[in-house]
PAMI-197746 format. One line per field, with one value per residue: residue number from 1; residue in one letter; x, y, z of N, C-alpha, C in turn. Coordinates in pm, whole numbers, padded with zeros to 5 digits. Last residue first. Layout:
BEGIN
seq = c(NUM,...)
type = c(A,...)
n.px = c(X,...)
n.py = c(Y,...)
n.pz = c(Z,...)
ca.px = c(X,...)
ca.py = c(Y,...)
ca.pz = c(Z,...)
c.px = c(X,...)
c.py = c(Y,...)
c.pz = c(Z,...)
This chain:
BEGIN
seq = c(333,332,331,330,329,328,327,326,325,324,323,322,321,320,319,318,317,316,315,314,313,312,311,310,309,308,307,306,305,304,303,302,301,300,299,298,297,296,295,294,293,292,291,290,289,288,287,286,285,284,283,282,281,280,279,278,277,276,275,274,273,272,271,270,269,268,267,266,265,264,263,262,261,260,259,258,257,256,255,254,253,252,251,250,249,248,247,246,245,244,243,242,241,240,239,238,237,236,235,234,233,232,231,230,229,228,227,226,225,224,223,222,221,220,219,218,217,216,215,214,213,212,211,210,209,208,207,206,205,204,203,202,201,200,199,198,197,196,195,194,193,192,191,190,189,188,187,186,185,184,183,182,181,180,179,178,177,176,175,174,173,172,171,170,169,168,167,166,165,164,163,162,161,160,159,158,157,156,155,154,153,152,151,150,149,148,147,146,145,144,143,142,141,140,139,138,137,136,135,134,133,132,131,130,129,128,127,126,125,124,123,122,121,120,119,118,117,116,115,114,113,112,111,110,109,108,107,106,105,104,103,102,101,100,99,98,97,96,95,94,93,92,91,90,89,88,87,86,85,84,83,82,81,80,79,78,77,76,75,74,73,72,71,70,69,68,67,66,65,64,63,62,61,60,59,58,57,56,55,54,53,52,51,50,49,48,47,46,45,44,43,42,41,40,39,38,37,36,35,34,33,32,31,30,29,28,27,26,25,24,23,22,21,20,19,18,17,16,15,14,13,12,11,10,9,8,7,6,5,4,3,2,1)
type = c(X,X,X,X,X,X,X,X,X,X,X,X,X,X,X,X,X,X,X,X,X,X,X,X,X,X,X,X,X,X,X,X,X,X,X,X,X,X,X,X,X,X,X,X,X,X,X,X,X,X,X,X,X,X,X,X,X,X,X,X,X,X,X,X,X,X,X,X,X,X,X,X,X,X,X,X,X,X,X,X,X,X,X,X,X,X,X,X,X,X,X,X,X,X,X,X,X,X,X,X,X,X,X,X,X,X,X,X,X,X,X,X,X,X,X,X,X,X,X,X,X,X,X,X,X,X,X,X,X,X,X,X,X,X,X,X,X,X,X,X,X,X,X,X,X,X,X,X,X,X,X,X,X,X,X,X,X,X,X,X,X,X,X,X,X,X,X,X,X,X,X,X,X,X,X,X,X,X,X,X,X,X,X,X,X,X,X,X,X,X,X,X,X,X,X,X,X,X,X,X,X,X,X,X,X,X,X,X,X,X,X,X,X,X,X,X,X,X,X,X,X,X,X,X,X,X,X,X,X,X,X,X,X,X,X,X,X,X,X,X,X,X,X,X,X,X,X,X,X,X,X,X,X,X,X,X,X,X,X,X,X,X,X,X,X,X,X,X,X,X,X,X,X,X,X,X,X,X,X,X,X,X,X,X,X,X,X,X,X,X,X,X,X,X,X,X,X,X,X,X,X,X,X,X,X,X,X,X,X,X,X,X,X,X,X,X,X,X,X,X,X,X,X,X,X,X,X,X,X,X,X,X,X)
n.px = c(03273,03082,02872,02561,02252,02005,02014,02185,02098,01932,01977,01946,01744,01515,01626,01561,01757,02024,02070,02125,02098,02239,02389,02591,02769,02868,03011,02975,02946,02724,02912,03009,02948,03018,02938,02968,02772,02681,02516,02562,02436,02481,02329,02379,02546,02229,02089,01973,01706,01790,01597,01559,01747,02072,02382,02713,02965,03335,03456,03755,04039,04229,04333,04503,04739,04824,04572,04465,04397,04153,04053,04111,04301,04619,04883,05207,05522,05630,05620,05368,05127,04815,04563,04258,03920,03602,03230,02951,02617,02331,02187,02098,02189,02197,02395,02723,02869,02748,02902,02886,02984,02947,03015,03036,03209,03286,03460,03721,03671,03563,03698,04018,04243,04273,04555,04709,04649,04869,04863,04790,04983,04928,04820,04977,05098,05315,05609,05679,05845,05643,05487,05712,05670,05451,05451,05611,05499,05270,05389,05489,05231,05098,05282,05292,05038,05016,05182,05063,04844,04969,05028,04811,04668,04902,04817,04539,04623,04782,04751,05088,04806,04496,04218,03934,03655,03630,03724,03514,03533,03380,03023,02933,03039,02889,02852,02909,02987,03227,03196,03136,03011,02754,02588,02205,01984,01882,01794,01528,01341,01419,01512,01714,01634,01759,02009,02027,01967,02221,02347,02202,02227,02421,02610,02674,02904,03147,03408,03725,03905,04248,04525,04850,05029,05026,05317,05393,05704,05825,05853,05831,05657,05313,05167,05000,04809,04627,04382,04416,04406,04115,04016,04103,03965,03722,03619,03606,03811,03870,03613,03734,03949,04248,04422,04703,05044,05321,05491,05851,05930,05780,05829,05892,05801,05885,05753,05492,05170,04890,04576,04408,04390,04466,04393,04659,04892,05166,05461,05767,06064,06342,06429,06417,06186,06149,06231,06184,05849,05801,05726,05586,05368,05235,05139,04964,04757,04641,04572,04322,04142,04147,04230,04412,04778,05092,05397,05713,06082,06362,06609,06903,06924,06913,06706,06663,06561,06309,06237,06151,06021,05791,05725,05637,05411,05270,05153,05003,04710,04696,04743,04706,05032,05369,05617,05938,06218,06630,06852,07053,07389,07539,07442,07146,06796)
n.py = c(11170,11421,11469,11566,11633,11498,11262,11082,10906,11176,11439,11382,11221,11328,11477,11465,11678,11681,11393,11282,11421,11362,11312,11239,11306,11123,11052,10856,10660,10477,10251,10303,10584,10670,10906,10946,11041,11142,11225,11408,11552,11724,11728,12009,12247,12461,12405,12463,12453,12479,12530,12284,12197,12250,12269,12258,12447,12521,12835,12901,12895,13126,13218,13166,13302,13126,12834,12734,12587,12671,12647,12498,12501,12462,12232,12149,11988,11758,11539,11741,11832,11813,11978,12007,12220,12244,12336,12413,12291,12427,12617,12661,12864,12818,12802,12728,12462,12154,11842,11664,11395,11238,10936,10830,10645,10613,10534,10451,10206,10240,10233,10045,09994,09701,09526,09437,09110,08821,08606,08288,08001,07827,07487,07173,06874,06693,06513,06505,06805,06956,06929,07042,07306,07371,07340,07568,07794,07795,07839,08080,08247,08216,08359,08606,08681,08718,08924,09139,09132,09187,09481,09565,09612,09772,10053,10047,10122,10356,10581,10792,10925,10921,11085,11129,11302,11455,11619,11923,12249,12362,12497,12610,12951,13239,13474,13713,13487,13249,13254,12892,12609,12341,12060,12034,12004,12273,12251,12169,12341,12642,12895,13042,13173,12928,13010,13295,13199,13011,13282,13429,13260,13043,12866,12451,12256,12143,11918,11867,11612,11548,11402,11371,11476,11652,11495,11161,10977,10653,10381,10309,10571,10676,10577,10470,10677,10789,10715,10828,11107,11074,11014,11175,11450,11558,11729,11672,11687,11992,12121,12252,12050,11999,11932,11981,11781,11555,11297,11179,10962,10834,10568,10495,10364,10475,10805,10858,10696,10650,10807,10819,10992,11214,11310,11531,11651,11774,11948,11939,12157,12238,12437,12647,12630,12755,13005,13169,13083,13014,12719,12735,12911,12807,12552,12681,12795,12564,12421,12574,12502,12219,11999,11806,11773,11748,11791,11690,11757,11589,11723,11706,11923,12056,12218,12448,12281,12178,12401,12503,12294,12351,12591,12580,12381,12497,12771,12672,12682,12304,12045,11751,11713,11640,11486,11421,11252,11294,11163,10954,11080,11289,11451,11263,11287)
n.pz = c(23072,23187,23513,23634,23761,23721,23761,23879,24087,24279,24355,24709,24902,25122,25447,25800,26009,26124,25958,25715,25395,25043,24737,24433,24145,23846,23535,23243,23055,23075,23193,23415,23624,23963,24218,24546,24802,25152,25425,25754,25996,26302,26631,26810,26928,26828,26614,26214,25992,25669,25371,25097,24941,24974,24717,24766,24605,24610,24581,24301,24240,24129,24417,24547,24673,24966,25111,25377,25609,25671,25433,25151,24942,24893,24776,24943,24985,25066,24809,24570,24624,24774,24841,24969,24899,25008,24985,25226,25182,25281,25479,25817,26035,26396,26685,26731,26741,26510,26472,26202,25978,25719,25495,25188,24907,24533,24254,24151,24000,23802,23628,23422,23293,23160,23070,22762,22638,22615,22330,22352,22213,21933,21971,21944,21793,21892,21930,22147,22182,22195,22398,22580,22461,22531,22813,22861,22760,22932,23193,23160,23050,23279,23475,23345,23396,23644,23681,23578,23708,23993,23852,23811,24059,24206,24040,24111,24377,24400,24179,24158,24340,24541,24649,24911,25043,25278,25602,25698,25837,26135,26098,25954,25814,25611,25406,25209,24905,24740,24408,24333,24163,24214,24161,24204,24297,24263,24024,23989,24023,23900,23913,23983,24222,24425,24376,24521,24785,24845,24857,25078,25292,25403,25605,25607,25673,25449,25305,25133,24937,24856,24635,24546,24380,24076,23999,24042,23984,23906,23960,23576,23440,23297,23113,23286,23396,23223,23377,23601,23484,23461,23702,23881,23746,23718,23845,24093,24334,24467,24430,24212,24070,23878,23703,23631,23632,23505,23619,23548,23325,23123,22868,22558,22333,22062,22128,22434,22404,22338,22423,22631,22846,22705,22399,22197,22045,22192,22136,22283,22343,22366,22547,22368,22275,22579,22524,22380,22173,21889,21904,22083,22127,21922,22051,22225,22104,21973,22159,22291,22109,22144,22364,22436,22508,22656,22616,22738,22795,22920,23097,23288,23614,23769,23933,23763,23526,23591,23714,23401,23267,23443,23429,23126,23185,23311,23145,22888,22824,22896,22946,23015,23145,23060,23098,23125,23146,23165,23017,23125,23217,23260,23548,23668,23678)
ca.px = c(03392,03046,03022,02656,02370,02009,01923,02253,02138,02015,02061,02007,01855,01575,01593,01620,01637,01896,02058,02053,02114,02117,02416,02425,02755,02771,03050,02921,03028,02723,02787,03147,02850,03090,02922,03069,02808,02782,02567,02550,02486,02423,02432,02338,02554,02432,02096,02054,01753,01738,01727,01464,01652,01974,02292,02651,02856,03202,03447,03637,03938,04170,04224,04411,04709,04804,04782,04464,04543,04247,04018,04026,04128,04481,04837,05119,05473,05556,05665,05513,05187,04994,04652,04392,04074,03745,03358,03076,02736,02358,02195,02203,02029,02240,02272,02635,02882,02812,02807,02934,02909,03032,02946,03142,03086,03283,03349,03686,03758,03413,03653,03827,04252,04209,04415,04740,04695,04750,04928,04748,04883,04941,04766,04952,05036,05219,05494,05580,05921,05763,05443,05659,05831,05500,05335,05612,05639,05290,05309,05585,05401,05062,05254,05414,05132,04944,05233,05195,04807,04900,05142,04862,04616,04820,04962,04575,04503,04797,04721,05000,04858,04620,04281,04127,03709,03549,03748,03565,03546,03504,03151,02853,03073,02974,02852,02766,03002,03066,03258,03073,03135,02819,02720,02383,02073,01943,01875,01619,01391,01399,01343,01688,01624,01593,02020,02095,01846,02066,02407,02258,02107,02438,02502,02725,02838,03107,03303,03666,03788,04145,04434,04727,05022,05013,05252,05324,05653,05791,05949,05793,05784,05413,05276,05044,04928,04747,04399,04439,04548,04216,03968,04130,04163,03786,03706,03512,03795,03922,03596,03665,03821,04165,04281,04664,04911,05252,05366,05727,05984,05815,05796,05890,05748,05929,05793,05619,05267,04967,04749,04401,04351,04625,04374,04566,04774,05129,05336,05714,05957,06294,06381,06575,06250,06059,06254,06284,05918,05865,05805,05712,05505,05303,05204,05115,04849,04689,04706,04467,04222,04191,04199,04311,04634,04968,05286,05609,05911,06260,06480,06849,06872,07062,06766,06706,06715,06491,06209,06297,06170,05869,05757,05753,05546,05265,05213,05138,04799,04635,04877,04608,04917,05267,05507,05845,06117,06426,06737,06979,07274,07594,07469,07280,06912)
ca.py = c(11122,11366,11538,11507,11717,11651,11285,11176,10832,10993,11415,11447,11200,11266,11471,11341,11574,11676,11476,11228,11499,11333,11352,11214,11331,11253,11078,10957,10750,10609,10234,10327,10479,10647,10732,10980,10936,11162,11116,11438,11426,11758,11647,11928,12120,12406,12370,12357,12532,12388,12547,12338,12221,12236,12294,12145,12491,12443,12707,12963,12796,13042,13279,13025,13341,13221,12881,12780,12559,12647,12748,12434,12622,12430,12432,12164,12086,11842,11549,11635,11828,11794,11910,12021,12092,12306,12263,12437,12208,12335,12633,12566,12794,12868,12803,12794,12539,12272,11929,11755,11426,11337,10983,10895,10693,10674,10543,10564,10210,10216,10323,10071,10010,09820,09539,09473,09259,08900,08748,08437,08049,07906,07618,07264,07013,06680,06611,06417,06644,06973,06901,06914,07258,07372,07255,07425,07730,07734,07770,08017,08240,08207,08228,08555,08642,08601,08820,09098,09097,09082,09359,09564,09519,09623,09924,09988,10031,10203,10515,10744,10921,10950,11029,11127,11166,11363,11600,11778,12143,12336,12395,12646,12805,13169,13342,13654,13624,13263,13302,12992,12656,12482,12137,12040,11867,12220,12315,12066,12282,12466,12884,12982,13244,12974,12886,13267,13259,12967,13161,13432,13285,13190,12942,12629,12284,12213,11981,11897,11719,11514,11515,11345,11300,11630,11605,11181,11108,10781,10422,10202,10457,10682,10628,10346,10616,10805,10660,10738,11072,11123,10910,11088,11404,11436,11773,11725,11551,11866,12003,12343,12125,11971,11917,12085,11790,11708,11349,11310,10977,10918,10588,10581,10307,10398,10739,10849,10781,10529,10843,10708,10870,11140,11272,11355,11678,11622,11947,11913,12092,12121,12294,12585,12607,12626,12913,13112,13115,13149,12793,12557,12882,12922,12536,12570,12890,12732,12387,12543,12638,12275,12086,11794,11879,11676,11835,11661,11782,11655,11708,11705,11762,12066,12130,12458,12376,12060,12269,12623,12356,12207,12598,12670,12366,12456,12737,12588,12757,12411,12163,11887,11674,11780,11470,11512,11254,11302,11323,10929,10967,11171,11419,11309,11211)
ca.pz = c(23062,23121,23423,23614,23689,23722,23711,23827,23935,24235,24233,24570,24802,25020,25315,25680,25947,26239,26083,25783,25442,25142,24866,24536,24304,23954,23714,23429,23061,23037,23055,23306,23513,23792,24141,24430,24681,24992,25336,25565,25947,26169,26508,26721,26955,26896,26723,26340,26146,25793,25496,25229,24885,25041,24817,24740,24696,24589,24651,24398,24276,24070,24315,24475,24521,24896,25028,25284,25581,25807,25547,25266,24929,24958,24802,24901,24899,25214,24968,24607,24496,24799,24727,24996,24871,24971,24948,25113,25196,25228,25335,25699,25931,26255,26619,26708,26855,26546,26621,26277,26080,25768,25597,25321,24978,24653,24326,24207,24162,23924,23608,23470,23434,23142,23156,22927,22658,22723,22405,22270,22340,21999,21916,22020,21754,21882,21777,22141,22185,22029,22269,22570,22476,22368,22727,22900,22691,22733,23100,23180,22983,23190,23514,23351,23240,23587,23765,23501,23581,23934,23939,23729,23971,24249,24033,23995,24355,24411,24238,24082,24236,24490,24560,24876,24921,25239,25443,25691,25714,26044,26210,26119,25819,25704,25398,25351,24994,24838,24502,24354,24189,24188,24245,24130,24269,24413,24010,23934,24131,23844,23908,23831,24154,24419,24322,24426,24662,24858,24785,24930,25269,25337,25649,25537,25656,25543,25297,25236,24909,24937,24699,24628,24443,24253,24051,23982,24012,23843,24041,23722,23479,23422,23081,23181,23471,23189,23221,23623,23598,23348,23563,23895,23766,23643,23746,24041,24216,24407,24513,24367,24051,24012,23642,23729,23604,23594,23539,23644,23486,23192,23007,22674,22438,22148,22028,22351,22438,22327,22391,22510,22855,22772,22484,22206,22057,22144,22163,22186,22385,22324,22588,22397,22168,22502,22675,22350,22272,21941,21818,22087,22214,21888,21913,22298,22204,21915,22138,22367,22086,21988,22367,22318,22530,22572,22689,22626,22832,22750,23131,23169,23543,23762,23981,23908,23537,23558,23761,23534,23223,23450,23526,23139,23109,23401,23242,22910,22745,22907,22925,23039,23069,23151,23024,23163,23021,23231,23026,23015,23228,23180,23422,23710,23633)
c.px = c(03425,03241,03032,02765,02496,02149,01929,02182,02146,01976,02057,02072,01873,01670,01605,01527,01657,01758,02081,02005,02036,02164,02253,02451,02619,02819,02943,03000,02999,02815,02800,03034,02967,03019,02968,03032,02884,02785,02580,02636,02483,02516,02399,02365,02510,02436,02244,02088,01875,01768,01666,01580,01582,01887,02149,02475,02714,03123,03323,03607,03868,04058,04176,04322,04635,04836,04720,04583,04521,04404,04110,04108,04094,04376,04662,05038,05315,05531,05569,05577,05310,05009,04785,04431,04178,03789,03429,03137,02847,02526,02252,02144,02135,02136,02303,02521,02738,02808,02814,02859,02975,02945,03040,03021,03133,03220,03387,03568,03743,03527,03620,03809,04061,04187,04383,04577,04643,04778,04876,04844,04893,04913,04863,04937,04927,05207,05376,05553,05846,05805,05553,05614,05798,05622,05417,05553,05675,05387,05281,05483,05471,05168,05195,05387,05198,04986,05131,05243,04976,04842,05085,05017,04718,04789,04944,04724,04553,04727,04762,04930,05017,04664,04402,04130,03862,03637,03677,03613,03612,03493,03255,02945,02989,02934,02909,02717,02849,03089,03159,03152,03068,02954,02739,02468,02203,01974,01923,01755,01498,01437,01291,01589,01620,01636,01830,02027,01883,02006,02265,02275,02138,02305,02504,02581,02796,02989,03255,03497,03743,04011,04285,04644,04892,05043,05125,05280,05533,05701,05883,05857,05770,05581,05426,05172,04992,04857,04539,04449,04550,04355,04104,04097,04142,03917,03765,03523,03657,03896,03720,03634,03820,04068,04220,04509,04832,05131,05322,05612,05875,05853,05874,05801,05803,05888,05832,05629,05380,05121,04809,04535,04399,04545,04490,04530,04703,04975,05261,05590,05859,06131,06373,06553,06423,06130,06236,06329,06041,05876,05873,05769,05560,05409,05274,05198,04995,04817,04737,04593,04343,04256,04231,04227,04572,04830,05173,05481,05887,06118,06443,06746,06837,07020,06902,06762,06749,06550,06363,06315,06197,06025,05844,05764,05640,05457,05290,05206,04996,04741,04851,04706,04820,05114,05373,05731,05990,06390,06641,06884,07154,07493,07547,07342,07039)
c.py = c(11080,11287,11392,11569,11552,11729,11461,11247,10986,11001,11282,11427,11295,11270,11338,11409,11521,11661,11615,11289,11385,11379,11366,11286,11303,11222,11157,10948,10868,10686,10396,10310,10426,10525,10775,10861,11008,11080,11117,11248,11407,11574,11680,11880,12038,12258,12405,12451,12442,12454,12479,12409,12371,12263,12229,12235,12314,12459,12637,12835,12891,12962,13205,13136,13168,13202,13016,12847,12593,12648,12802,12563,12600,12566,12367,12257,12065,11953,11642,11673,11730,11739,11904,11910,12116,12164,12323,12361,12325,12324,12541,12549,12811,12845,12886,12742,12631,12380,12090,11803,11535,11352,11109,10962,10727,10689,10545,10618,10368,10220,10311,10222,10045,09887,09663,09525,09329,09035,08790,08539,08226,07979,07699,07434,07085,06862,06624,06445,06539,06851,06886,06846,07087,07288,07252,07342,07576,07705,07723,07874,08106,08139,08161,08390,08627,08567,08677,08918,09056,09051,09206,09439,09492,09547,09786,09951,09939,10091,10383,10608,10910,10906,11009,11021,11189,11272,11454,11741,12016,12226,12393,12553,12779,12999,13306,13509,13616,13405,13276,13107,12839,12521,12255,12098,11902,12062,12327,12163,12188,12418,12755,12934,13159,13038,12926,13125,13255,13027,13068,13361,13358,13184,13044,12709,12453,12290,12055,11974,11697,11648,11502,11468,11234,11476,11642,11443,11125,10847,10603,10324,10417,10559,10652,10424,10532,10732,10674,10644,10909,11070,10974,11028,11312,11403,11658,11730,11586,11758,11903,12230,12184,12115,11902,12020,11949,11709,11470,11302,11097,10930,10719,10561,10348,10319,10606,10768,10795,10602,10731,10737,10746,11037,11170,11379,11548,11643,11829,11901,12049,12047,12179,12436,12549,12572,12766,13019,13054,13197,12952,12669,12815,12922,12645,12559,12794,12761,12487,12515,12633,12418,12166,11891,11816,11746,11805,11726,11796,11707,11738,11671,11817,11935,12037,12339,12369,12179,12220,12484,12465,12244,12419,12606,12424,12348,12666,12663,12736,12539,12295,12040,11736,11713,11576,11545,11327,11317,11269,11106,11018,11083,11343,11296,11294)
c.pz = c(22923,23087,23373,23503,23705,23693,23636,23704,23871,24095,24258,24445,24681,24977,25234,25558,25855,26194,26080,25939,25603,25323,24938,24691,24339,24101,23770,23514,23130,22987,23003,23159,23386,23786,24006,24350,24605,24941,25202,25522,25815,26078,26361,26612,26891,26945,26788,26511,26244,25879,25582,25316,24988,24987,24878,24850,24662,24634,24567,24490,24326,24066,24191,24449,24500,24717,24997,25217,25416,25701,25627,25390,25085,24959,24841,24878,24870,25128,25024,24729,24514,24707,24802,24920,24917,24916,24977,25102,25129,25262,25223,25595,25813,26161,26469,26653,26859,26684,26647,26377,26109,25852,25641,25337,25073,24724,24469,24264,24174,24077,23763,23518,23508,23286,23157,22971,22774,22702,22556,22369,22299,22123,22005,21999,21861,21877,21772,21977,22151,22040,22142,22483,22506,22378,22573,22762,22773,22715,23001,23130,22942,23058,23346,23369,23251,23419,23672,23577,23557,23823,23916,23752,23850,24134,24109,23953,24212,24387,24265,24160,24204,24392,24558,24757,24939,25152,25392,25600,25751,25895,26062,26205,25943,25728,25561,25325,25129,24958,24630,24443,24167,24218,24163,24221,24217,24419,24182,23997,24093,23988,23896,23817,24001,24295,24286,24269,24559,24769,24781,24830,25063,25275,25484,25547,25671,25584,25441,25207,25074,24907,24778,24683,24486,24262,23998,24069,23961,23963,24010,23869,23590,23408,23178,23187,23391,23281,23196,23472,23584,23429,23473,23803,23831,23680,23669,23872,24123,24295,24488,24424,24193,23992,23799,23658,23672,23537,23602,23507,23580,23305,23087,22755,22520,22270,22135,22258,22359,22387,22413,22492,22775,22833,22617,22330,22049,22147,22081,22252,22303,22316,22516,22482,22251,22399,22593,22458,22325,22079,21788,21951,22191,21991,21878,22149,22209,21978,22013,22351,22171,22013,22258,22300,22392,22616,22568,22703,22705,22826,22965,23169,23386,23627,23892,23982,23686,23593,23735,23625,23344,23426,23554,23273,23116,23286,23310,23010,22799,22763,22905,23035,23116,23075,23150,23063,23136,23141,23058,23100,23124,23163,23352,23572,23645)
C-alpha cells in the first residue's frame, strides 16, 4: 500500500521461532509499505520463543507484531473480518508436499484477500531413480519389513542418480481449484438471495406466510482435491542397481524468486532439507536404456484424517504396491 492508504495485513503462519517474521518486517521496510504482521503458531514451545520476541525484541515491538496462538486451518482470523493481503509460509517437506502445506495453506486461504499474495505460490516434488546400497541397508537394518513402505528424509551419502529427476505432484497457492469453488458457491447465494427476496417480496403483497430462507455458510474447502496420481518413466544411460526413489523440490516463492533441493537448479544454504528417500523392498538391476516405470499415489482419508503415499514400481519389473491404504506410514491431519 502507498502511503496514506490502509497498512498491509501480513499473516506468517506456521511461525515457527519467527524467522520468517523478522524477514516480513525488513520486506515492508525495504519496500517502503505500512505492513501489521500477525503470526499464528499452535505450536506450545514455539510460541514461548514468539511471545518473548513480541516483547523484547526491538524490531518486533516497533512492528507491532502480534502473536496468535491457533491452528491457521480453524482460526476464524483477524479482529473484524480482516483479510490479509501476503500469506507467508515455510511448511514444505523433503518432498515438498510431505509436510502438509497444501491441507494447511489450503485451510487458511479464507484468510487470504480477494487479489492477496500467497509466499510460496507453488511448489512441485521431483523424484529419481536412485543407486545407494547404504541408504537401502540402512532401512534392512530396522529389521521390519514394514519399514520399505515409508518415506524417509535422509542425508544421502554413496549415493548416485541413474537418470535426472522428474517432477511428480505441483501445488499452488492460493489454489484455484477452491477459488473456483468458492466463486460458484458465492454465485449460487447470490442466485439463492436474489430468490427469496423475490418470493418474500411476493408473499408480503398476497399475506401470505413464507419461512425464512437460511443463510448459506460458506463451503468447506475439503480435503480429497489434493489427492494425487503420476506415472514417471525414465531410460537410464547407465547400468545400475536401483535402491528405490530420491526426492527433491522446487519452490517458487513469488514471480521468478525461487529455492530448490532438486540437483540441476539447486539454491544455496538448503541445509535444512535433506532428500527424500522412497525405498525398494528387492534392488533391482536396470539396463541402459531401460524403461524404468514408477506409479505414485498421493491419498487423503478426510474419515481418518490421512495423508500417505503408495507407490509400485511397473518397469523393468512389477512390484506390489507400497504402503496401500497407508498401512505402514502415513501423516496424521
Amino acid at each position: 500500500r502507498e502511503g496514506g492508504q490502509e497498512e498491509a495485513l501480513i499473516l506468517v503462519l506456521g511461525a515457527g521461532r519467527g524467522p520468517l517474521v523478522t524477514a516480513s518486517i525488513k520486506a515492508a521496510r525495504t519496500a517502503g509499505v505500512r505492513a501489521k504482521v500477525l503470526c499464528v503458531e499452535k505450536n506450545r514451545n514455539a510460541l514461548i520463543t514468539l511471545r518473548h520476541r513480541a516483547i523484547h525484541d526491538a524490531e518486533w515491538r516497533s512492528a507491532g507484531v502480534e502473536v496468535v496462538e491457533a491452528d491457521m486451518r480453524s482460526w476464524e482470523g483477524p479482529k473484524g473480518g480482516r483479510r490479509a493481503h501476503v500469506l507467508v509460509s515455510e511448511l514444505l517437506g523433503s518432498l515438498g508436499d510431505n509436510e502438509l502445506s497444501p491441507e494447511c495453506l489450503d485451510g487458511a486461504q479464507r484468510l487470504l484477500a480477494s487479489g492477496g499474495i500467497s509466499v510460496p505460490c507453488r511448489y512441485t516434488s521431483f523424484l529419481a531413480p536412485l543407486t545407494s546400497a547404504k541408504a537401502w541397508t540402512e532401512v534392512r537394518k530396522l529389521g521390519d519389513a514394514s519399514n520399505f513402505e515409508k518415506l524417509f528424509v535422509v542425508r544421502l551419502h554413496s549415493a548416485s542418480l541413474l537418470a535426472p529427476p522428474a517432477p511428480l505432484f505441483t501445488f499452488e497457492h492460493p489454489n484455484p481449484e477452491l477459488l473456483d469453488k468458492a466463486a460458484a458457491a458465492a454465485e449460487k447465494a447470490a442466485r439463492v438471495a436474489g430468490s427469496a427476496a423475490a418470493i418474500v417480496h411476493v408473499a408480503a403483497a398476497g399475506q401470505v406466510a413464507v419461512p425464512s430462507p437460511c443463510s448459506p455458510s460458506s463451503p468447506s474447502p475439503g480435503l480429497s482435491h489434493n489427492a494425487r496420481y503420476a506415472t514417471l518413466r525414465w531410460r537410464p544411460e547407465v547400468a545400475g542397481v536401483m535402491h528405490g526413489f530420491a526426492g527433491y523440490f522446487l519452490c517458487e516463492l513469488f514471480s521468478d524468486i525461487a529455492i530448490s533441493t532438486e540437483p540441476k537448479t539447486r539454491s544455496e544454504g538448503m541445509g535444512s532439507w535433506f532428500e527424500a528417500y522412497l525405498p525398494l523392498q528387492h534392488p533391482v538391476d536396470v539396463k541402459p536404456s531401460e524403461m524404468v516405470e514408477l506409479h505414485v499415489w498421493r491419498c487423503v482419508d478426510e474419515a481418518r484424517r490421512r495423508v500417505w503415499y503408495e507407490w509400485a514400481l511397473a518397469a523393468p519389473v512389477r512390484t506390489p504396491i507400497f504402503n496401500p491404504n497407508g498401512r505402514s506410514y502415513w501423516i496424521g491431519l
